[in-house]
NUTITI-6181 format. One record per atom (N, C-alpha, C): residue in one letter; atom name; x, y, z. Coordinates in Angstrom, 2 decimals. Example, Ala and Ser with C-alpha at 12.3 -4.5 7.8 and 13.67 -1.06 7.14 Angstrom:
! NUTITI-6181
{rec "A","N",{13.19,-5.69,7.80}}
{rec "A","CA",{12.30,-4.50,7.80}}
{rec "A","C",{13.20,-3.30,7.80}}
{rec "S","N",{12.85,-2.25,7.08}}
{rec "S","CA",{13.67,-1.06,7.14}}
{rec "S","C",{12.90,0.03,7.87}}
***
This chain:
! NUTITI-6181
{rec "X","N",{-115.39,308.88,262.63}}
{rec "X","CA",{-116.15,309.59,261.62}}
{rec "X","C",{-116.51,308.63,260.50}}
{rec "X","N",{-117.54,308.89,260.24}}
{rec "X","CA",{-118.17,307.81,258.99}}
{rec "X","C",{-117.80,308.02,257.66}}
{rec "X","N",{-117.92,307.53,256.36}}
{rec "X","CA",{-117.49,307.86,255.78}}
{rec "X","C",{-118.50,307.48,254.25}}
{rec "X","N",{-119.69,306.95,254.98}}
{rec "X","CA",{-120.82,305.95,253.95}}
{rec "X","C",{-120.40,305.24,253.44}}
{rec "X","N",{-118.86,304.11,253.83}}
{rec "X","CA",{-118.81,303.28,252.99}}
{rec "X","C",{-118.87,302.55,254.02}}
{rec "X","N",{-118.72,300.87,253.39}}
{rec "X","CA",{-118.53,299.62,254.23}}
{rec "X","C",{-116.98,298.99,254.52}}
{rec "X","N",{-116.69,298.72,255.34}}
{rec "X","CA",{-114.82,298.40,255.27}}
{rec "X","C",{-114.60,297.48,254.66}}
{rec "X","N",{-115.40,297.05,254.15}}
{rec "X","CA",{-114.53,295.83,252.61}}
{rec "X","C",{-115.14,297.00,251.19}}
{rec "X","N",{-115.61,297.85,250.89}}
{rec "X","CA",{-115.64,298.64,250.20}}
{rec "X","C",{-114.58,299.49,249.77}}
{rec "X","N",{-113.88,299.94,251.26}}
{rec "X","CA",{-113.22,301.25,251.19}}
{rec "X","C",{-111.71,299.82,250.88}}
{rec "X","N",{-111.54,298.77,251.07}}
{rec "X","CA",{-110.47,298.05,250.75}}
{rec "X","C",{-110.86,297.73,249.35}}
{rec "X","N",{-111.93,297.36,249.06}}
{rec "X","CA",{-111.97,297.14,247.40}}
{rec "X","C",{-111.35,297.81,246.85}}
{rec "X","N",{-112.05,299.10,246.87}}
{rec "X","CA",{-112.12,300.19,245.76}}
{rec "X","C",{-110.82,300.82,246.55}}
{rec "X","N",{-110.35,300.90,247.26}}
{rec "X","CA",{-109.08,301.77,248.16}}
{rec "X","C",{-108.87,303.30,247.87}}
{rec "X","N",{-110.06,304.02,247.26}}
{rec "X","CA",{-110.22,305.49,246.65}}
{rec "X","C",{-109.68,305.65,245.64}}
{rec "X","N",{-109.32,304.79,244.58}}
{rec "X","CA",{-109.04,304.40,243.09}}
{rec "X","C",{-106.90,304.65,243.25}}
{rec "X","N",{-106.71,303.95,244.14}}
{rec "X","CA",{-105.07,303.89,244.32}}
{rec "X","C",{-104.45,303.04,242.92}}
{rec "X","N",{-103.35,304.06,242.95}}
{rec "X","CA",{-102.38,303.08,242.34}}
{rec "X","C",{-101.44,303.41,242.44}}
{rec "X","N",{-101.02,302.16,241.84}}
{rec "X","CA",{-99.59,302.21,242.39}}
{rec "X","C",{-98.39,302.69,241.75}}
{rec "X","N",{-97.36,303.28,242.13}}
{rec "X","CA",{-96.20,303.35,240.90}}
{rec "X","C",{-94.62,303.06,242.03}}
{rec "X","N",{-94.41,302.21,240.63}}
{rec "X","CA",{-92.64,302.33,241.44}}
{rec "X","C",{-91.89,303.15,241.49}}
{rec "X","N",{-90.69,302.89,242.06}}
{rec "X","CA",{-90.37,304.09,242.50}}
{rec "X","C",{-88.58,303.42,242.89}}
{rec "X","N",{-87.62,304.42,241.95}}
{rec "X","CA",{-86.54,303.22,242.89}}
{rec "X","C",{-85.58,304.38,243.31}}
{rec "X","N",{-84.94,303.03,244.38}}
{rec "X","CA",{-84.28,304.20,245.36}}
{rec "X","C",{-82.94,303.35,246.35}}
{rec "X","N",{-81.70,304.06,245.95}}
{rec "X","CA",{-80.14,303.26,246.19}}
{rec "X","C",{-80.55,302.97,247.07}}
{rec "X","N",{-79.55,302.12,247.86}}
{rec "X","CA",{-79.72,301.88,248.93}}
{rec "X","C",{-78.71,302.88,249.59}}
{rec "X","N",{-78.49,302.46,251.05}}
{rec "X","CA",{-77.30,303.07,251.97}}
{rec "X","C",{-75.86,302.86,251.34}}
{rec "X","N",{-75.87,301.72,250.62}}
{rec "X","CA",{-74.19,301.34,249.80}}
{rec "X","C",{-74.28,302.23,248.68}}
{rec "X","N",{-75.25,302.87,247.88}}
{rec "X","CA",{-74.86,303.48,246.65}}
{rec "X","C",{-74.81,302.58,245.61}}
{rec "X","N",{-74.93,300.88,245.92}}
{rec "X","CA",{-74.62,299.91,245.01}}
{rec "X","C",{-75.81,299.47,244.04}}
{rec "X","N",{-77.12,299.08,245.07}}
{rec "X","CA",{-78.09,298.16,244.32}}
{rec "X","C",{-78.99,299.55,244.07}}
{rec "X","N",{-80.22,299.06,243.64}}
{rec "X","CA",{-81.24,300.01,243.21}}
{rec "X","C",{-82.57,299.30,243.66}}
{rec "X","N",{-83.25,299.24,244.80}}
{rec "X","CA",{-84.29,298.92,245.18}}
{rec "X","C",{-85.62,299.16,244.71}}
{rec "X","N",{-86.45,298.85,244.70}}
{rec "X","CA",{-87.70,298.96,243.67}}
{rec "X","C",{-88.73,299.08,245.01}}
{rec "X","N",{-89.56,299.71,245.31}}
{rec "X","CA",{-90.38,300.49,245.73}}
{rec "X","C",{-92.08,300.67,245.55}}
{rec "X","N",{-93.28,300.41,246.34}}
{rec "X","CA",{-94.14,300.94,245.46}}
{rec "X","C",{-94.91,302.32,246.32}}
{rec "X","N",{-94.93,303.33,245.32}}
{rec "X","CA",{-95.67,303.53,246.11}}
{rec "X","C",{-96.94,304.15,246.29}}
{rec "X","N",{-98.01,304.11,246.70}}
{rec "X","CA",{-99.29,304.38,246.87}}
{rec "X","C",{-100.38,305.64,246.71}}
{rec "X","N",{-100.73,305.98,245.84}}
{rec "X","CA",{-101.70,307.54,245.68}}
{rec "X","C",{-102.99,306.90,246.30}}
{rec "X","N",{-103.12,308.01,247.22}}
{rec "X","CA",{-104.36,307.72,247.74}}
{rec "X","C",{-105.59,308.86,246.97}}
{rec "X","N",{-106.04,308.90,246.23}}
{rec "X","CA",{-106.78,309.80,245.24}}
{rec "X","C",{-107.93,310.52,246.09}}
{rec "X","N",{-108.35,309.15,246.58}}
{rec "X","CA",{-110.01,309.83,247.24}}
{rec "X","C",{-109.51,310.99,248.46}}
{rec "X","N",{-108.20,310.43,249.09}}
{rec "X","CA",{-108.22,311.68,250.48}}
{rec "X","C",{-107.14,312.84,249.89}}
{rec "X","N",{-106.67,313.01,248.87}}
{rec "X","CA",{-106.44,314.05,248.07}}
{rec "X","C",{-107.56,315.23,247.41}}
{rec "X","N",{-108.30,313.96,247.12}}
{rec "X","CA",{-109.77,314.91,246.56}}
{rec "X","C",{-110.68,315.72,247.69}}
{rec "X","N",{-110.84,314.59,248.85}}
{rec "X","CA",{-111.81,315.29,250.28}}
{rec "X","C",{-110.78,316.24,250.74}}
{rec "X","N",{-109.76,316.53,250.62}}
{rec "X","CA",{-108.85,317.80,251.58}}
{rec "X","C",{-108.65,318.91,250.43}}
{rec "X","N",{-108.94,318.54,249.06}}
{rec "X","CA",{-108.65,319.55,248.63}}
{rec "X","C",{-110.35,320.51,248.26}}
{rec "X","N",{-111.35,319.16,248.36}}
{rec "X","CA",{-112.52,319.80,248.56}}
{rec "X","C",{-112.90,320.55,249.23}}
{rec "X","N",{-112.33,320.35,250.83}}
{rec "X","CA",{-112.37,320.55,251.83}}
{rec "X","C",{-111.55,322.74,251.73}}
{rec "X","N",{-110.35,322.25,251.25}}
{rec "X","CA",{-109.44,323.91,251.23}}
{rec "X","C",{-110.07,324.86,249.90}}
{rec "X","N",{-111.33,323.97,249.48}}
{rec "X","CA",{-111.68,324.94,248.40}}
{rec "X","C",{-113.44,325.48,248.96}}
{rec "X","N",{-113.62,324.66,250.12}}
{rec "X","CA",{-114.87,325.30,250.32}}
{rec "X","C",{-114.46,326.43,251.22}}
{rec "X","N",{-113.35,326.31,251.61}}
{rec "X","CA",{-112.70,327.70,252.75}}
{rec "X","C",{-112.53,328.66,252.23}}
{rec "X","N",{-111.80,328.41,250.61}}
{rec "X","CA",{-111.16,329.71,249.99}}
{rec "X","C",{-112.58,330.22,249.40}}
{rec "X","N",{-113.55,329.38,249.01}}
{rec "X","CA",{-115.19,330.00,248.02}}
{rec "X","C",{-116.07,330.72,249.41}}
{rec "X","N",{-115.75,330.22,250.87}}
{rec "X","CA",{-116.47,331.25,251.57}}
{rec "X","C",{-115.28,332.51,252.23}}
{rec "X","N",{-114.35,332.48,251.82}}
{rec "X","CA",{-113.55,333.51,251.97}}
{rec "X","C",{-113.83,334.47,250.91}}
{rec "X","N",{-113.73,334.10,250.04}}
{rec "X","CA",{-114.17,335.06,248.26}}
{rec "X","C",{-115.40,335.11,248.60}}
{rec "X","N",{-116.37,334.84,249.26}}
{rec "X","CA",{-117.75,335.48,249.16}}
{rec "X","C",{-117.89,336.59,249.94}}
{rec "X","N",{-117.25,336.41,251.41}}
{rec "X","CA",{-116.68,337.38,252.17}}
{rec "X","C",{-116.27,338.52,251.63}}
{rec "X","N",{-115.40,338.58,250.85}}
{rec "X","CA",{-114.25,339.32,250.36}}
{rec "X","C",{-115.62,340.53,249.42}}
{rec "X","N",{-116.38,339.34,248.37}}
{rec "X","CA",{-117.21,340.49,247.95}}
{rec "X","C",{-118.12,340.94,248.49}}
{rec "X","N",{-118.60,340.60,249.52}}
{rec "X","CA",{-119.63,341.52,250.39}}
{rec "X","C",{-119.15,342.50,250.98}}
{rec "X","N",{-117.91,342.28,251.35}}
{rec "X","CA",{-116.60,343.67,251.61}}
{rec "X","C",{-116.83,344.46,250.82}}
{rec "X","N",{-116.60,344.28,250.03}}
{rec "X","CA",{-116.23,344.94,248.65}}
{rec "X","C",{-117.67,345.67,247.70}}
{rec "X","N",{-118.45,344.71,247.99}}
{rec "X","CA",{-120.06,345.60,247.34}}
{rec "X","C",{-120.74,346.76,248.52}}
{rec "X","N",{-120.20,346.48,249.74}}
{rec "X","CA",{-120.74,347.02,250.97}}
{rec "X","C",{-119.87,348.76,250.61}}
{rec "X","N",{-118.36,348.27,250.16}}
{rec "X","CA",{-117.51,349.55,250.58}}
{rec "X","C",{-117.29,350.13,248.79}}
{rec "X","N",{-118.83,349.79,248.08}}
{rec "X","CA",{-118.71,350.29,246.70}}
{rec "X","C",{-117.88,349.71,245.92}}
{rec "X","N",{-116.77,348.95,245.68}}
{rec "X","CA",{-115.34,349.01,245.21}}
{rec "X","C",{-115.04,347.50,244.83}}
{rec "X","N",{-116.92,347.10,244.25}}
{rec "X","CA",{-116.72,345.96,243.57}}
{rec "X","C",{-115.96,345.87,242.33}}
{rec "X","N",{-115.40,344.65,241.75}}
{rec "X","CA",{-115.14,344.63,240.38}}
{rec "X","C",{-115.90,343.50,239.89}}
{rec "X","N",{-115.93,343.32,238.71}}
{rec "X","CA",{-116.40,342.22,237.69}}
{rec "X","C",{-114.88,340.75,238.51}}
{rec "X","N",{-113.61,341.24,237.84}}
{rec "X","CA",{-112.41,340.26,238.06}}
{rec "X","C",{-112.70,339.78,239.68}}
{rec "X","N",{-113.54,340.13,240.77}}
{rec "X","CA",{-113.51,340.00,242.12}}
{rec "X","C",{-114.42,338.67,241.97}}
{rec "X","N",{-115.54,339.03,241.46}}
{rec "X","CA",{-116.68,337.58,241.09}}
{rec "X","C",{-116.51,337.16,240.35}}
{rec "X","N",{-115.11,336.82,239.65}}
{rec "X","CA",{-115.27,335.79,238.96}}
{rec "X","C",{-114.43,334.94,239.65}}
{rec "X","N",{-113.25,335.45,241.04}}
{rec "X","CA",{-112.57,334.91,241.74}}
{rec "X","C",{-113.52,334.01,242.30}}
{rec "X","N",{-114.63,334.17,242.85}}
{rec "X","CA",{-115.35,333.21,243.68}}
{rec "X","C",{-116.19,331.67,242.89}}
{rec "X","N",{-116.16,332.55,241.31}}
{rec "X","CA",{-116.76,331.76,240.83}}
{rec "X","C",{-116.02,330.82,239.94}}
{rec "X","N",{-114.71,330.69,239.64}}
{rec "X","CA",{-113.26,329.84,239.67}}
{rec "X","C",{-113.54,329.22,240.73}}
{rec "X","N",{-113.17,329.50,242.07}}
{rec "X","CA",{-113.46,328.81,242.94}}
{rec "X","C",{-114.28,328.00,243.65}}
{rec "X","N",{-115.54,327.95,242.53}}
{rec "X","CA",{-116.87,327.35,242.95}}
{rec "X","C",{-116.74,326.18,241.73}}
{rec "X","N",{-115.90,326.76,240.54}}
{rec "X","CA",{-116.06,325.63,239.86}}
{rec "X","C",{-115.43,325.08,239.78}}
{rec "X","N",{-114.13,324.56,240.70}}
{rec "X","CA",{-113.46,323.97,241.32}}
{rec "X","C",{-114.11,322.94,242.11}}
{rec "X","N",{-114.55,323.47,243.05}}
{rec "X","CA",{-115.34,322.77,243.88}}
{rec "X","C",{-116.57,322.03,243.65}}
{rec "X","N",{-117.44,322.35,242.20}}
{rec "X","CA",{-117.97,321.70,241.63}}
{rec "X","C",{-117.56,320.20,241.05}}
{rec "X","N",{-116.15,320.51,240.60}}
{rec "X","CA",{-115.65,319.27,239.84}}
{rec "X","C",{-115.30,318.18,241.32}}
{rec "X","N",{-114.49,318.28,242.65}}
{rec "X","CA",{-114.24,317.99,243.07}}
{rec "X","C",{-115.48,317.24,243.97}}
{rec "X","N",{-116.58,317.90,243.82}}
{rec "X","CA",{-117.81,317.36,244.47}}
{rec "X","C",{-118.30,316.52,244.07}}
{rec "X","N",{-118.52,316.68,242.52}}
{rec "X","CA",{-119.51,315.44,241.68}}
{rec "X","C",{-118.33,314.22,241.42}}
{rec "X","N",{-116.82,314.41,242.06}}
{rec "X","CA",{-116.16,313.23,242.09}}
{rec "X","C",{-116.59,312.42,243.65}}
{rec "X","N",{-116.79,313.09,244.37}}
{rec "X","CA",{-117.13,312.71,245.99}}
{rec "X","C",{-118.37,312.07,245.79}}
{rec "X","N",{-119.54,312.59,245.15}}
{rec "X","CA",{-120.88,312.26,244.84}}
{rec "X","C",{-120.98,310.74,244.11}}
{rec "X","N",{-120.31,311.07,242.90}}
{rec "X","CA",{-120.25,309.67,242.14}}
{rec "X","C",{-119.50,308.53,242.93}}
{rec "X","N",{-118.03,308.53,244.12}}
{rec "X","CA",{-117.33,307.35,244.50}}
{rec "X","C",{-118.30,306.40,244.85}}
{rec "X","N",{-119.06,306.47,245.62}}
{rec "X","CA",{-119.99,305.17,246.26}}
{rec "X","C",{-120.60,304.20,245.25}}
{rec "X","N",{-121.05,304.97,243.91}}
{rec "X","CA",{-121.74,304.08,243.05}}
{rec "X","C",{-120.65,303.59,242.17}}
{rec "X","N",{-119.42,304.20,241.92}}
{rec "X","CA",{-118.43,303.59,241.40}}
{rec "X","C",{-118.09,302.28,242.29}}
{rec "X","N",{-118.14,302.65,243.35}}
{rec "X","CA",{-117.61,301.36,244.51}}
{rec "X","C",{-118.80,300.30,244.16}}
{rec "X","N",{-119.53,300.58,243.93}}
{rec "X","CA",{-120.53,299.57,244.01}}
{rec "X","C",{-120.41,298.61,242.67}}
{rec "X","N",{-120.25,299.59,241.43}}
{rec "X","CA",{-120.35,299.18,240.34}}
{rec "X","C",{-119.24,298.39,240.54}}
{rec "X","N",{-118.09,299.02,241.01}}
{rec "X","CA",{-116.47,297.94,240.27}}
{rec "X","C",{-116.54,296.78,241.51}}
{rec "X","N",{-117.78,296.41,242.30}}
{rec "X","CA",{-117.22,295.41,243.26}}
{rec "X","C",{-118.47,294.11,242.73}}
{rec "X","N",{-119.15,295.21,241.34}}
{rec "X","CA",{-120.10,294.34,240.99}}
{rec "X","C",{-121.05,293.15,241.36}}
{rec "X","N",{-121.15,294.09,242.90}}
{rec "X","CA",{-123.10,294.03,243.14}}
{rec "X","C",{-124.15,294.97,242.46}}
{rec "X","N",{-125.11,294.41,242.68}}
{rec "X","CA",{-126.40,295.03,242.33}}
{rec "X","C",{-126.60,296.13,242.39}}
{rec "X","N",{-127.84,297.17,242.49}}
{rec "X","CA",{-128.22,298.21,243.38}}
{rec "X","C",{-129.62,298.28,243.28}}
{rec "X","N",{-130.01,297.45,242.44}}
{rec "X","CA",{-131.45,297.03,242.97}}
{rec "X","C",{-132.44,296.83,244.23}}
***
């Protein structure tokens, strides 16, 4: 599956990772090992984009149920529309990565 980037892109930019330590005994209980370890941001963002376009066509569902069987509410559409603006924020982060990648590997785009 593609992903519109280039594979020295997706290693540049690595979906804006960082790192944090992290420490952790060992098997003796004695030393304290130091650790790093890795947030992957960008495939946090696509899966949660991903479980919010399920739940915004489930809530659309839900009110066509619901306007069909009379027994709409106001609090019902605004469930869908929380959930859209969710998915708004999470989109225009998906939208913008490529030109961020581009910018922080500082080529052109001319």
């Amino acid at each position: 599956m593609q992903s519109g980037f280039k594979p020295d892109q997706k290693q540049n930019f690595g979906g804006a990772r960082y790192g944090w330590n992290r420490c952790a005994q060992s098997a003796s209980g004695s030393s304290l090992e130091l650790e790093e370890v890795t947030l992957n941001w960008n495939k946090w963002v696509r899966q949660t984009h991903r479980w919010l376009s399920i739940a915004f066509t489930v809530a659309v569902i839900v009110n066509g149920v619901a306007v069909a069987r009379g027994r709409y509410s106001s609090r019902m559409g605004l469930l869908a529309v929380f959930v859209l603006a969710l998915e708004f924020f999470t989109g225009l982060y998906l939208f913008v990565l490529p030109y961020a990648t581009k910018w922080g590997s500082g080529r052109r785009t001319d």
